[in-house]
TORKOL-4160 file (C-alpha; in steps of 0.2 Angstrom, whole numbers, padded with zeros to 4 digits, m for minus):
421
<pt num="1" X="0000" Y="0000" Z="0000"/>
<pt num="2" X="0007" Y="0017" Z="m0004"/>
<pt num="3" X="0003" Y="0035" Z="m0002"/>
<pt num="4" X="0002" Y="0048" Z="m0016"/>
<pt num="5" X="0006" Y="0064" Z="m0012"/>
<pt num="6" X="0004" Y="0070" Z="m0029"/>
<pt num="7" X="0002" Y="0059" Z="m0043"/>
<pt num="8" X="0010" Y="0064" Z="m0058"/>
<pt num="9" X="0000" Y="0065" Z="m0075"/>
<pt num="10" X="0005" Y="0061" Z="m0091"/>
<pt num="11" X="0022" Y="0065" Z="m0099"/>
<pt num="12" X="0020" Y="0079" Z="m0114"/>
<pt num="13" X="0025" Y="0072" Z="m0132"/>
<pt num="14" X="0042" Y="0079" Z="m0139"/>
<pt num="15" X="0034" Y="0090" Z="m0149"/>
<pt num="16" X="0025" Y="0098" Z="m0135"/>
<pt num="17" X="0040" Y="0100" Z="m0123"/>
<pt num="18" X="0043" Y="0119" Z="m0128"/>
<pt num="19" X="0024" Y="0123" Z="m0127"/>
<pt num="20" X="0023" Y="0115" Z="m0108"/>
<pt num="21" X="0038" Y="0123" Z="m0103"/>
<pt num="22" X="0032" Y="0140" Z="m0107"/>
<pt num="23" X="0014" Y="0136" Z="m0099"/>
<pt num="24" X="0011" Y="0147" Z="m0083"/>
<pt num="25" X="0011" Y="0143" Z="m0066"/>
<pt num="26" X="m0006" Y="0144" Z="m0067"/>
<pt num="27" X="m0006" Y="0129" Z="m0080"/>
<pt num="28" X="0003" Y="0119" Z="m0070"/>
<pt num="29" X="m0005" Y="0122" Z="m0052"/>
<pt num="30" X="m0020" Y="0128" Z="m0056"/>
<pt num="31" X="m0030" Y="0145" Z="m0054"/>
<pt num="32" X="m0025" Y="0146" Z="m0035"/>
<pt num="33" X="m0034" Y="0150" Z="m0016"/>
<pt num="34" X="m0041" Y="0167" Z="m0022"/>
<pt num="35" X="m0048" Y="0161" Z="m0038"/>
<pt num="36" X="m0059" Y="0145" Z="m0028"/>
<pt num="37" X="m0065" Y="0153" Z="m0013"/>
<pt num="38" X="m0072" Y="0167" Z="m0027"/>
<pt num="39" X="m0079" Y="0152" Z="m0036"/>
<pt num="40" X="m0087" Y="0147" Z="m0017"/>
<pt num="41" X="m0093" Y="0163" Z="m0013"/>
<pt num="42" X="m0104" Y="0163" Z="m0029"/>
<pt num="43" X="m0112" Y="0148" Z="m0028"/>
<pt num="44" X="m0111" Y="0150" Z="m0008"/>
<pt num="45" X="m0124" Y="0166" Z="m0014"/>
<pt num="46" X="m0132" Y="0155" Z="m0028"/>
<pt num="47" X="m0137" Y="0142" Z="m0016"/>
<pt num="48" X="m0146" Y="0155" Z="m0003"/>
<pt num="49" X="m0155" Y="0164" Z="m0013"/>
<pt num="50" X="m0168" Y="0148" Z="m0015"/>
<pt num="51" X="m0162" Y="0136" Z="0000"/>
<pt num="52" X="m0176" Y="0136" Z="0011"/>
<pt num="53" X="m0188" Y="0131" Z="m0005"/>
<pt num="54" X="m0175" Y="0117" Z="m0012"/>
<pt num="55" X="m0175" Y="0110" Z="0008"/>
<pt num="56" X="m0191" Y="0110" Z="0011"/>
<pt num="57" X="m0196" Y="0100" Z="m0007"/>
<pt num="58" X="m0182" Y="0090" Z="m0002"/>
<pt num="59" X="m0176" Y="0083" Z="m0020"/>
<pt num="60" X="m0162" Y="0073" Z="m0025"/>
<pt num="61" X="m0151" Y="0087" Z="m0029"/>
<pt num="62" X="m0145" Y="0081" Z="m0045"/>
<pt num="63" X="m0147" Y="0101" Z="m0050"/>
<pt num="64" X="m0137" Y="0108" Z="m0035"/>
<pt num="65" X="m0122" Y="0095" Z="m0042"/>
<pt num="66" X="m0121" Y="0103" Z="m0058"/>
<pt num="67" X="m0121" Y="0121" Z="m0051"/>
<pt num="68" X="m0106" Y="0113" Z="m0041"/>
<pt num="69" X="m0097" Y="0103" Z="m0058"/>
<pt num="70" X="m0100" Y="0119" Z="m0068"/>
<pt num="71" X="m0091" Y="0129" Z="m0056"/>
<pt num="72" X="m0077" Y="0118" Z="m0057"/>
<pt num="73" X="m0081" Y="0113" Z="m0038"/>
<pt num="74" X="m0079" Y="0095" Z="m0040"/>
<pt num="75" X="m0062" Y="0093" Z="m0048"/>
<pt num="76" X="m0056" Y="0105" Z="m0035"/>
<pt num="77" X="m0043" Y="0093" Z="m0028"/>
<pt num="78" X="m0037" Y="0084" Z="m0044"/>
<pt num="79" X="m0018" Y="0090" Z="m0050"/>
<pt num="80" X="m0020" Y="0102" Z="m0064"/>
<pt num="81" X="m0008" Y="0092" Z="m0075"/>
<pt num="82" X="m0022" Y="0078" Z="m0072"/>
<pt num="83" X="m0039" Y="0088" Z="m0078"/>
<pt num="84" X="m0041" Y="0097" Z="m0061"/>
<pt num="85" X="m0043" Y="0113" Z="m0050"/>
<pt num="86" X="m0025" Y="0109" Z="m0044"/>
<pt num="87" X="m0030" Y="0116" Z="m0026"/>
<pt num="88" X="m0023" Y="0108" Z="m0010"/>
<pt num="89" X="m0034" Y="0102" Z="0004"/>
<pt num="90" X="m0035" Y="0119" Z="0014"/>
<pt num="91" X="m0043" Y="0126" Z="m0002"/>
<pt num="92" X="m0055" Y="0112" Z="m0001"/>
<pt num="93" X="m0058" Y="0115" Z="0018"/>
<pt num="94" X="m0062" Y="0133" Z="0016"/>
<pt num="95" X="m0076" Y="0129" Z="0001"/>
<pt num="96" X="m0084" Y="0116" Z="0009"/>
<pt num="97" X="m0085" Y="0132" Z="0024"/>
<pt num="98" X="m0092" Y="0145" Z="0013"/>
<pt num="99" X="m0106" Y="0131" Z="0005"/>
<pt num="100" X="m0110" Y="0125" Z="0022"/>
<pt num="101" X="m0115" Y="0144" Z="0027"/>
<pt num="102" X="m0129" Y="0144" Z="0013"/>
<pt num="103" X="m0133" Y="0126" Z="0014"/>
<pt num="104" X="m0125" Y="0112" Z="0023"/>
<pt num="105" X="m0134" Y="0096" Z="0017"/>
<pt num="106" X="m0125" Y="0103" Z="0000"/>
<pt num="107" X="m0109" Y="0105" Z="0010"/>
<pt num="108" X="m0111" Y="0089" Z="0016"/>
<pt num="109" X="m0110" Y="0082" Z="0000"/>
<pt num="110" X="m0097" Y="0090" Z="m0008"/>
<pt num="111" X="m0088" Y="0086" Z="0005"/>
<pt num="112" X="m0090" Y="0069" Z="0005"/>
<pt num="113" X="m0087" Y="0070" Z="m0013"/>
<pt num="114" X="m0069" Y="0078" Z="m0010"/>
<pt num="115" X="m0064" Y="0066" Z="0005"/>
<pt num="116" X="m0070" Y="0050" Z="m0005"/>
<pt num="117" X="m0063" Y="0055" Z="m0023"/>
<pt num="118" X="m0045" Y="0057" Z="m0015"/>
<pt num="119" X="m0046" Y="0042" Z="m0004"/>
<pt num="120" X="m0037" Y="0034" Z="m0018"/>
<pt num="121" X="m0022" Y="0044" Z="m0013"/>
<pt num="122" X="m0022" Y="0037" Z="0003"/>
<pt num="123" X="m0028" Y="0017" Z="0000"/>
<pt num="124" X="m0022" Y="0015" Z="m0018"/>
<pt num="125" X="m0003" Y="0014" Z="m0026"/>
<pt num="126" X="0004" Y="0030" Z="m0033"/>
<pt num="127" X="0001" Y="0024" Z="m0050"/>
<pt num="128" X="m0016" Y="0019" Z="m0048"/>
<pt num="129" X="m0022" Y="0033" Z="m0038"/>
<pt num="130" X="m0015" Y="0042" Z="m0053"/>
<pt num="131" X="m0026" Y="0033" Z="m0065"/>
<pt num="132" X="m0043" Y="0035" Z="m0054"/>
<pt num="133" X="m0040" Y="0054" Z="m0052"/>
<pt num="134" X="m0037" Y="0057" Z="m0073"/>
<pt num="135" X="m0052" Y="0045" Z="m0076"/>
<pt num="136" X="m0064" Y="0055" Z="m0061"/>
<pt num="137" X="m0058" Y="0074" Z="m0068"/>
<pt num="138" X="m0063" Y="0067" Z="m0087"/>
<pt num="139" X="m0079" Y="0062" Z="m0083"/>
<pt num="140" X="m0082" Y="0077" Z="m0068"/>
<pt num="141" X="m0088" Y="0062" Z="m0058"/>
<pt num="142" X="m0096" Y="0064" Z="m0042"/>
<pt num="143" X="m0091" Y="0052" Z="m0027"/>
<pt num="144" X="m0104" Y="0046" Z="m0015"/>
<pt num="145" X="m0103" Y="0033" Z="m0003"/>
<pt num="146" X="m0093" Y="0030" Z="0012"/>
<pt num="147" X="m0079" Y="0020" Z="0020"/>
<pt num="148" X="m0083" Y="0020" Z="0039"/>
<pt num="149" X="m0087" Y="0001" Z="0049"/>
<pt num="150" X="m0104" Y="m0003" Z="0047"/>
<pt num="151" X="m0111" Y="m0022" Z="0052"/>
<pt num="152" X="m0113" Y="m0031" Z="0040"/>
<pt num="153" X="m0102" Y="m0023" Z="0029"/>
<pt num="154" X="m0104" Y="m0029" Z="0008"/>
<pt num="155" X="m0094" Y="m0045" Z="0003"/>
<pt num="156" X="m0079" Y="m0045" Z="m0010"/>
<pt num="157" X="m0077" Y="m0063" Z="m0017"/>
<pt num="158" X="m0067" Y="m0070" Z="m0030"/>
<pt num="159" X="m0079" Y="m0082" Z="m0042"/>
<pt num="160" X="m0072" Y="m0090" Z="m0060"/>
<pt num="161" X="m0079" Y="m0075" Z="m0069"/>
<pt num="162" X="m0068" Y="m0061" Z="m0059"/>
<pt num="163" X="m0073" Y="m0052" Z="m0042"/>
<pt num="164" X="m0088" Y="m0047" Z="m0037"/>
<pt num="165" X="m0097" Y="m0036" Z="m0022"/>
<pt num="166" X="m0112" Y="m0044" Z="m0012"/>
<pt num="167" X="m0123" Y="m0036" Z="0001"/>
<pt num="168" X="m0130" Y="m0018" Z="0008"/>
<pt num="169" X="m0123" Y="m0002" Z="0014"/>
<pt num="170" X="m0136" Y="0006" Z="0023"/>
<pt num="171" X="m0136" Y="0027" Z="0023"/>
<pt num="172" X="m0123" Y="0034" Z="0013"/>
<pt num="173" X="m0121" Y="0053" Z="0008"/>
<pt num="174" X="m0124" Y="0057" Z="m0011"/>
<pt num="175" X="m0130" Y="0038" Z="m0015"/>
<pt num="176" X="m0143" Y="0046" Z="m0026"/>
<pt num="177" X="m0133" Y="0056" Z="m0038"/>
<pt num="178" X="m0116" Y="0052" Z="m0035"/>
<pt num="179" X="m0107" Y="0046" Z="m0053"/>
<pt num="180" X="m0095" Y="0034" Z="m0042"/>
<pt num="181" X="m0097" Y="0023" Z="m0026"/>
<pt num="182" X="m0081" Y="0024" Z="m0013"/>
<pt num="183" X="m0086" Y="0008" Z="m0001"/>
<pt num="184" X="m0081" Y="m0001" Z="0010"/>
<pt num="185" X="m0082" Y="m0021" Z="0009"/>
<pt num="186" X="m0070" Y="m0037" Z="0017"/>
<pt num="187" X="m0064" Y="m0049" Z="0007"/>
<pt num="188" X="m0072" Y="m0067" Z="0006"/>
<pt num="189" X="m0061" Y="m0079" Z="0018"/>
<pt num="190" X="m0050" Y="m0067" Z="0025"/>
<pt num="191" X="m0061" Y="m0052" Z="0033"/>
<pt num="192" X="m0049" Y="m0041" Z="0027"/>
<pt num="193" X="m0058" Y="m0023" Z="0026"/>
<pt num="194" X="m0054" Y="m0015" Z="0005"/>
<pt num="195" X="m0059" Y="0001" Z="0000"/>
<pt num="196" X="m0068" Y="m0003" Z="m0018"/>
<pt num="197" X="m0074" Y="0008" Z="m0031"/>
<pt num="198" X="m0091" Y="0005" Z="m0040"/>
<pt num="199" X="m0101" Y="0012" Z="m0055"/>
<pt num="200" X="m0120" Y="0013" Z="m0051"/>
<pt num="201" X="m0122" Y="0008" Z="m0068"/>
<pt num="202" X="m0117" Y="m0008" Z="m0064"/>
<pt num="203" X="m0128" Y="m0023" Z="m0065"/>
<pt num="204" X="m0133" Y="m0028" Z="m0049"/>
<pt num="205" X="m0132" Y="m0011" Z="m0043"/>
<pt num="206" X="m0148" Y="m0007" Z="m0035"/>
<pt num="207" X="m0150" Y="0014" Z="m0024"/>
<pt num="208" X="m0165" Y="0014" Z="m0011"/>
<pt num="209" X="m0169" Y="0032" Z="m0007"/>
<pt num="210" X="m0173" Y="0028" Z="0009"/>
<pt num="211" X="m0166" Y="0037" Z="0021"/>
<pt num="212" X="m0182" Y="0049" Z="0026"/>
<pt num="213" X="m0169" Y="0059" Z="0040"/>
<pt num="214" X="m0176" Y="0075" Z="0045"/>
<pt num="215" X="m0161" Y="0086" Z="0042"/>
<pt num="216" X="m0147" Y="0086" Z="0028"/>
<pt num="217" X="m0162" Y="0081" Z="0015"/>
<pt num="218" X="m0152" Y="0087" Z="0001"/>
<pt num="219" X="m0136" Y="0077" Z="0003"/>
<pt num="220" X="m0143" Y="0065" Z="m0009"/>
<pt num="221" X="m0143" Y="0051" Z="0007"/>
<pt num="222" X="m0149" Y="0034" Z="0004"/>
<pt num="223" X="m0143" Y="0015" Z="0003"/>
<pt num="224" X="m0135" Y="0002" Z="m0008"/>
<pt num="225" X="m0138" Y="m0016" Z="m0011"/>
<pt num="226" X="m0126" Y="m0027" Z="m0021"/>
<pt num="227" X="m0129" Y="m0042" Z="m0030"/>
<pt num="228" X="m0114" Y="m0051" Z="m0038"/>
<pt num="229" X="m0108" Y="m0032" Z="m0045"/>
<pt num="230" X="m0093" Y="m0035" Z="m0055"/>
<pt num="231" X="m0077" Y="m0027" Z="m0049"/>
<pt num="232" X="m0062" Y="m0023" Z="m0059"/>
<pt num="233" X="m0045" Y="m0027" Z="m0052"/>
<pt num="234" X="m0042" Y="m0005" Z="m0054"/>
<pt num="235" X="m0056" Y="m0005" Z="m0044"/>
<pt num="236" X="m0050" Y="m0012" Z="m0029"/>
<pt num="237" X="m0041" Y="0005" Z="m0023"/>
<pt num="238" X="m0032" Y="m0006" Z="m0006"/>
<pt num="239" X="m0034" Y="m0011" Z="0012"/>
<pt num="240" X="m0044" Y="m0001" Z="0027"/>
<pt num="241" X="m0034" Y="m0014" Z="0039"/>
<pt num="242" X="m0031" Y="m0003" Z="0055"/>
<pt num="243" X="m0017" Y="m0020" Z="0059"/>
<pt num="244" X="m0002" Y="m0007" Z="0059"/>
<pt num="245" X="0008" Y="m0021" Z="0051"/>
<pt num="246" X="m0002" Y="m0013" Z="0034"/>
<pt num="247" X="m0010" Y="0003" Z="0041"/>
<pt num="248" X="0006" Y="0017" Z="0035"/>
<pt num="249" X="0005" Y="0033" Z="0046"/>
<pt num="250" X="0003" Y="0041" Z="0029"/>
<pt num="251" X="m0014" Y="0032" Z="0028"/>
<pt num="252" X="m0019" Y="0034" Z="0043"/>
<pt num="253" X="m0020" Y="0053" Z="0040"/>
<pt num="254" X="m0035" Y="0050" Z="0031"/>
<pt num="255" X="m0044" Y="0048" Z="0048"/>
<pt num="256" X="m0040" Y="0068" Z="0053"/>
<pt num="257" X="m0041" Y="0072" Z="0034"/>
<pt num="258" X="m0060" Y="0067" Z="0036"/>
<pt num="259" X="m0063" Y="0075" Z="0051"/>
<pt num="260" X="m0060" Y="0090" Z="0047"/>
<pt num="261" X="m0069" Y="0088" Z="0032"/>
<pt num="262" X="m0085" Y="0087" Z="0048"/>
<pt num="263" X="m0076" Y="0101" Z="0056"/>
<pt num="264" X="m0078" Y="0111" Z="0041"/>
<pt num="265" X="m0095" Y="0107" Z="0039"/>
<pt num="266" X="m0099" Y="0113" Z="0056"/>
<pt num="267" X="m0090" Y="0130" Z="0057"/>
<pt num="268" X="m0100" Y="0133" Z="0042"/>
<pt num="269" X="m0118" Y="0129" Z="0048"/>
<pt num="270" X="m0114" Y="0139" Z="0065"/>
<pt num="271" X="m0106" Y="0152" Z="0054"/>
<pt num="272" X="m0120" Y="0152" Z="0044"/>
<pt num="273" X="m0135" Y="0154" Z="0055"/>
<pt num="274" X="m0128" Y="0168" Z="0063"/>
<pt num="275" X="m0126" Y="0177" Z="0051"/>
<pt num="276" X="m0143" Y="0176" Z="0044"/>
<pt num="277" X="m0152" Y="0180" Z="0063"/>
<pt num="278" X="m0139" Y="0194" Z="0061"/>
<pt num="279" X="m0147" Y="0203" Z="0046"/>
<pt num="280" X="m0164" Y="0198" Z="0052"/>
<pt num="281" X="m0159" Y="0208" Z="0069"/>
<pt num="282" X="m0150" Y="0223" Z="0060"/>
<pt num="283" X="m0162" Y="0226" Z="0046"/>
<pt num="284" X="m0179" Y="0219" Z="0050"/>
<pt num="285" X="m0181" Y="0204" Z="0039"/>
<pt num="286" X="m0171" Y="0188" Z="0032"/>
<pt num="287" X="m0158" Y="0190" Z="0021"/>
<pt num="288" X="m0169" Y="0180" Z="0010"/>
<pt num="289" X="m0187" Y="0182" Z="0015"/>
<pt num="290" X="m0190" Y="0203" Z="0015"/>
<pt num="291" X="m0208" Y="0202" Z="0021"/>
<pt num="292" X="m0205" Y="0195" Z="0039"/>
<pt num="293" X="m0203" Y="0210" Z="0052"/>
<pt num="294" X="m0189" Y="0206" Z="0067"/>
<pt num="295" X="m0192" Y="0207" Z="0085"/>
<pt num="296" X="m0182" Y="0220" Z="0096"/>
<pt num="297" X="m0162" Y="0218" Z="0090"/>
<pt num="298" X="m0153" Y="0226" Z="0106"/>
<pt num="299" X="m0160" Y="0218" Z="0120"/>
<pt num="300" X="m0146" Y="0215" Z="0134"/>
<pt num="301" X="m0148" Y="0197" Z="0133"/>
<pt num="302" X="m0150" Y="0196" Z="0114"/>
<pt num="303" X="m0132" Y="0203" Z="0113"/>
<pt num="304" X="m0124" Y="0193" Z="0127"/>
<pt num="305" X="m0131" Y="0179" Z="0117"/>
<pt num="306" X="m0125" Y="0184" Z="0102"/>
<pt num="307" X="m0107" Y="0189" Z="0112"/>
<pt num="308" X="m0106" Y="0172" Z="0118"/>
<pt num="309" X="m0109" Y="0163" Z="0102"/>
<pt num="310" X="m0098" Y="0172" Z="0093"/>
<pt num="311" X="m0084" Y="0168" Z="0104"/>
<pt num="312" X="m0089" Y="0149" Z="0105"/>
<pt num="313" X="m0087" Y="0149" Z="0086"/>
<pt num="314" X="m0071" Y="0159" Z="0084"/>
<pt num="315" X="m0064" Y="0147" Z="0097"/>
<pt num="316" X="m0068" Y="0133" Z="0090"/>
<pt num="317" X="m0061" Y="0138" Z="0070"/>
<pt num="318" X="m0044" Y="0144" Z="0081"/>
<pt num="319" X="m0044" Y="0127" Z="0087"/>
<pt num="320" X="m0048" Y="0120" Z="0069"/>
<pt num="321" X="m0035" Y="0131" Z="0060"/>
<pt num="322" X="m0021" Y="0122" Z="0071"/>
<pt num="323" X="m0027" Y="0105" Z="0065"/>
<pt num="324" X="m0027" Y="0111" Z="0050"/>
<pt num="325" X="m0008" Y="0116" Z="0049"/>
<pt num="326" X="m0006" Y="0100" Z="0058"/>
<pt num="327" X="m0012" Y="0090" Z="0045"/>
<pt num="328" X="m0006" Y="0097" Z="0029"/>
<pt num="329" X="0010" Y="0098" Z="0038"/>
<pt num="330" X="0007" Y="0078" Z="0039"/>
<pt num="331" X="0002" Y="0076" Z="0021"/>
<pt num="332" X="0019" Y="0086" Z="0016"/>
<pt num="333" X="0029" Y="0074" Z="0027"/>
<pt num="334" X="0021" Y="0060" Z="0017"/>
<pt num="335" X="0030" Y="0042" Z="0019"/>
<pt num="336" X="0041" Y="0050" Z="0034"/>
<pt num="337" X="0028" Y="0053" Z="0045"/>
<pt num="338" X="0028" Y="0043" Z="0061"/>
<pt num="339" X="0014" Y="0037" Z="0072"/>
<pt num="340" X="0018" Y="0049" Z="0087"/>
<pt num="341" X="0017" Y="0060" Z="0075"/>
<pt num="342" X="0000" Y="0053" Z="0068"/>
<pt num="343" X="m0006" Y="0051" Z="0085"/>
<pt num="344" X="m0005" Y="0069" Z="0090"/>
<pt num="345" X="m0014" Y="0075" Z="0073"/>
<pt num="346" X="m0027" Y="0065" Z="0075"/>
<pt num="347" X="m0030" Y="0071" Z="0092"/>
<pt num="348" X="m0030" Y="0087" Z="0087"/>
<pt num="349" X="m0044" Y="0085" Z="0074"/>
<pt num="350" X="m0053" Y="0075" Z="0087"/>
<pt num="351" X="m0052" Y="0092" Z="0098"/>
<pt num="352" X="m0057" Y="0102" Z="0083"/>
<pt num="353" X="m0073" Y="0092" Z="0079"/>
<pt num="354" X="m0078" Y="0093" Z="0097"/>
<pt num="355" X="m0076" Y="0112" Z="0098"/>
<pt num="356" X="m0085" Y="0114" Z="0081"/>
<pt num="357" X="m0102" Y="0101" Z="0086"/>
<pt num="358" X="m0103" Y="0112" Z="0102"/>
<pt num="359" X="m0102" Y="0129" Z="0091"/>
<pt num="360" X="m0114" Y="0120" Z="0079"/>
<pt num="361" X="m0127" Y="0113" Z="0092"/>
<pt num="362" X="m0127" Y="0131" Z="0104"/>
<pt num="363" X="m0127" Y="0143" Z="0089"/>
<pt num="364" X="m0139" Y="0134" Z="0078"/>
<pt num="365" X="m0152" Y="0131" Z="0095"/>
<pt num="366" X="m0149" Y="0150" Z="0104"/>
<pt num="367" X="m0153" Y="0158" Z="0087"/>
<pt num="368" X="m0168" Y="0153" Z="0086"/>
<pt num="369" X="m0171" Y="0160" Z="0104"/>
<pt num="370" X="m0164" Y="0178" Z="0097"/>
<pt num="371" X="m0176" Y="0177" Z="0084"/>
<pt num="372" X="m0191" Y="0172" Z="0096"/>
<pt num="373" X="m0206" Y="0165" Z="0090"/>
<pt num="374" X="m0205" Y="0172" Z="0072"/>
<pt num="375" X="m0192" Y="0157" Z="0070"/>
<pt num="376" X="m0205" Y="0145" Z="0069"/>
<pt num="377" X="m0210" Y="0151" Z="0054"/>
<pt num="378" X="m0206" Y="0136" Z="0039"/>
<pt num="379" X="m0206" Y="0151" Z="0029"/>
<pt num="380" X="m0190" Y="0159" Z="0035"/>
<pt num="381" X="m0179" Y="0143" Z="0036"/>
<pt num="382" X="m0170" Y="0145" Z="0050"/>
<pt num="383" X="m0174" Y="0128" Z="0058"/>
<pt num="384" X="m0164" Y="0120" Z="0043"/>
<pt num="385" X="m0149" Y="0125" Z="0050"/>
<pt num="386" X="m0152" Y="0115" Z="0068"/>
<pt num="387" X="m0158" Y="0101" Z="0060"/>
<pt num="388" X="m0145" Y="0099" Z="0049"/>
<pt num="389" X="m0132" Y="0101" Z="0063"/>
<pt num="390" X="m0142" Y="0088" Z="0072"/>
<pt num="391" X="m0141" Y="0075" Z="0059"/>
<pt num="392" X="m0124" Y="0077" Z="0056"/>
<pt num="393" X="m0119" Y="0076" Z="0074"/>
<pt num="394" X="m0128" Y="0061" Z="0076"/>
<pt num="395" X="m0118" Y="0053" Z="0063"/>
<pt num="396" X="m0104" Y="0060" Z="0068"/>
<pt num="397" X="m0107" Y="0061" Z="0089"/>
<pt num="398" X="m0095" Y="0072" Z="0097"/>
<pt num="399" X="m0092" Y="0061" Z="0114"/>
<pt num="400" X="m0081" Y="0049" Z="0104"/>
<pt num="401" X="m0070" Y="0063" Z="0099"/>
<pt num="402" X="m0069" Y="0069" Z="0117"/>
<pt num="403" X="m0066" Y="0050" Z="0124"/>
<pt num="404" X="m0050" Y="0050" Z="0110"/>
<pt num="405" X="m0046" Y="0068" Z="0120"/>
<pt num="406" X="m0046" Y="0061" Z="0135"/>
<pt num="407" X="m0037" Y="0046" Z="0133"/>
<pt num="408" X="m0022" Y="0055" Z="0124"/>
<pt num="409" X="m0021" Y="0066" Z="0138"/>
<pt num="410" X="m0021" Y="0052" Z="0153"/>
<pt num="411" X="m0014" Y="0041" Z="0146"/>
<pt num="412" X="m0005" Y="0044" Z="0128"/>
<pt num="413" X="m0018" Y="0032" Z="0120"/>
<pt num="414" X="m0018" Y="0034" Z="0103"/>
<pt num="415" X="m0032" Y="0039" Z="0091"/>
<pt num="416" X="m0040" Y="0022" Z="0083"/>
<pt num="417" X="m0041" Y="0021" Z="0066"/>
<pt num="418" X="m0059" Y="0026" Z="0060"/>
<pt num="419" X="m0066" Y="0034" Z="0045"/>
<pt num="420" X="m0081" Y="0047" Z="0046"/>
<pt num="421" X="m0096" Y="0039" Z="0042"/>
């Protein structure tokens, strides 16, 4: 198993040479940070201006994915010399932010889609990794899925005709829409865990929308049943074993890679909500529903709520921008990292998830009580953003993060290996 910190793409014919020399740096690495967090703010704006309507109809957001492809958003991470947007992951990080503040069960998913479509990078040889990423930026694929534990977890066999995938995968962000399955599945015989690739076009493929959850509606969450779905040996991306015998240091970044991916996510929605009870308290109505009158904005305790909340945010993206560095700091070090090293990472995205569920529960709960009773109103959306954070933290509970905490500080446990589900 090997780690690809960046895989290469193809070498320029000799008659190209002199033109691929002279290319810009912008050829070669892409349009950079400024360019895609313009390109986030604009469909960040696209996706308020009708986010209450899309949540509340609660469609398979096949549309709100090609808003995303056509802004370039989901070949964000992919090396420019391979098809992409050649940005790194604190690029990605900072998008899935800015789409999270309009619309977080969108966030979600693209999210999902960034951490899944480089998981190859992590699981896969440098050469195949290569080949998934050129393949995924031709087609603008998006990923779905998920690589997290689940019980029982699909079956990879080998039969006379090849490999195939048997069983379920119960809910799974972007199942409906997604162009690309990243799952997890143990081989037949030996149990060992496989993250595997599968096109939904598949026979034997079957998607179940079925996942009726009352927030993040428009991640495009659902399940997966396979029956005897061919899988090509390119498919088969590597092992999931935490056995540290196969588990590199490397790899097991893509733990904290993920979580921050939540942590994201998070910030986002808190940063979100409170920014929308904001303009409803300075001008009168939402920033999106004009007809709507506010309720008295300087109250004493309607600012000490909104002091409070502002610092449990800010506090908690401090503590996220240290396990940011921490982790791209890891990625650079690549095949040198160690698992101290790991260890301490990892607990610091732990940390950061933690900080950011709590800024995410209290912001998207208290303000509603700023707004008062108005917030009931369907009408004005606010509750979207609590029951999105909701969802996502019951997926993702912040009491395990805090047990990892704990242990690391007691005792210098270390972090085990698990994947965001």
């Amino acid at each position: 198993m090997g780690v690809a910190t960046a895989p290469p793409g193809p070498a320029p014919e000799s008659g190209e040479r002199e033109e691929t020399e002279a290319s810009s740096e912008s050829d070669r690495t892409g349009p950079g940070r400024a360019h895609w967090l313009r390109v986030a703010r604009e469909a960040a704006d696209d996706l308020a201006t009708d986010a209450v309507a899309r949540e509340q109809a609660g469609k398979a957001p096949f549309d709100e994915v090609s808003r995303l492809r056509e802004a370039g958003l989901l070949t964000l991470l992919v090396p420019a010399e391979s098809g992409g947007g050649g940005a790194d992951w604190p690029t990605a990080y900072a998008v899935v932010r800015e789409i999270a503040a309009a619309d977080g069960a969108i966030a979600q998913l693209l999210g999902c889609h960034y951490f899944l479509s480089w998981s190859a990078r992590f699981f896969a040889e440098p050469a195949l990794a290569a080949r998934v990423e050129r393949r995924s930026a031709a087609g603008q694929w998006c990923w779905g899925g998920g690589l997290a534990r689940r019980e029982p977890p699909p079956t990879l066999a080998r039969t006379a005709h090849g490999l195939v995938l048997d069983g379920r995968q119960s809910y799974a962000t972007g199942i409906l829409v997604a162009d690309r399955f990243a799952v997890r599945a143990v081989r037949a015989g030996t149990g060992e865990p496989l993250a595997v690739v599968v096109d939904p076009g598949r026979r034997g493929v079957r998607i179940e929308g079925d996942a009726d959850t009352f927030g993040q509606r428009l991640a495009g969450g659902g399940s997966v049943e396979f029956d005897a779905v061919p899988v090509a040996a390119d498919d088969v991306l590597g092992s999931l074993s935490a056995d540290e015998d196969v588990l590199s240091p490397a790899a097991a970044l893509a733990s904290p890679v993920g979580r921050l991916v939540s942590v994201q996510l998070l910030l986002g929605v808190a940063e979100g909500v409170l920014a929308e009870a904001r303009e409803y308290s300075r001008t009168g109505h939402s920033p999106w529903q004009h007809a709507w009158p506010a309720g008295t904005p300087h109250d004493p305790q309607v600012l000490t709520t909104y002091g409070e909340l502002t610092v449990l945010t800010r506090s908690a993206s401090a503590l996220t921008d240290q396990a940011l560095a921490a982790v791209y700091g890891g990625l650079a070090r690549g095949a040198e990292l160690a698992y101290d090293e790991y260890a301490e990472i990892s607990v610091l995205a732990a940390m950061a998830e933690a900080a950011a569920a709590r800024a995410a529960q209290e912001s998207t709960t208290r303000a509603l009580d700023v707004i008062g009773a108005r917030s009931a109103s369907a009408r004005l959306g606010f509750d979207r953003f609590w029951r999105n954070a909701r969802t996502h933290t019951l997926y993702e509970p912040g009491a395990h993060r805090l047990r990892e905490v704990g242990n690391y500080f007691l005792d210098g446990g270390h972090p085990a290996f698990t994947l965001p589900a």
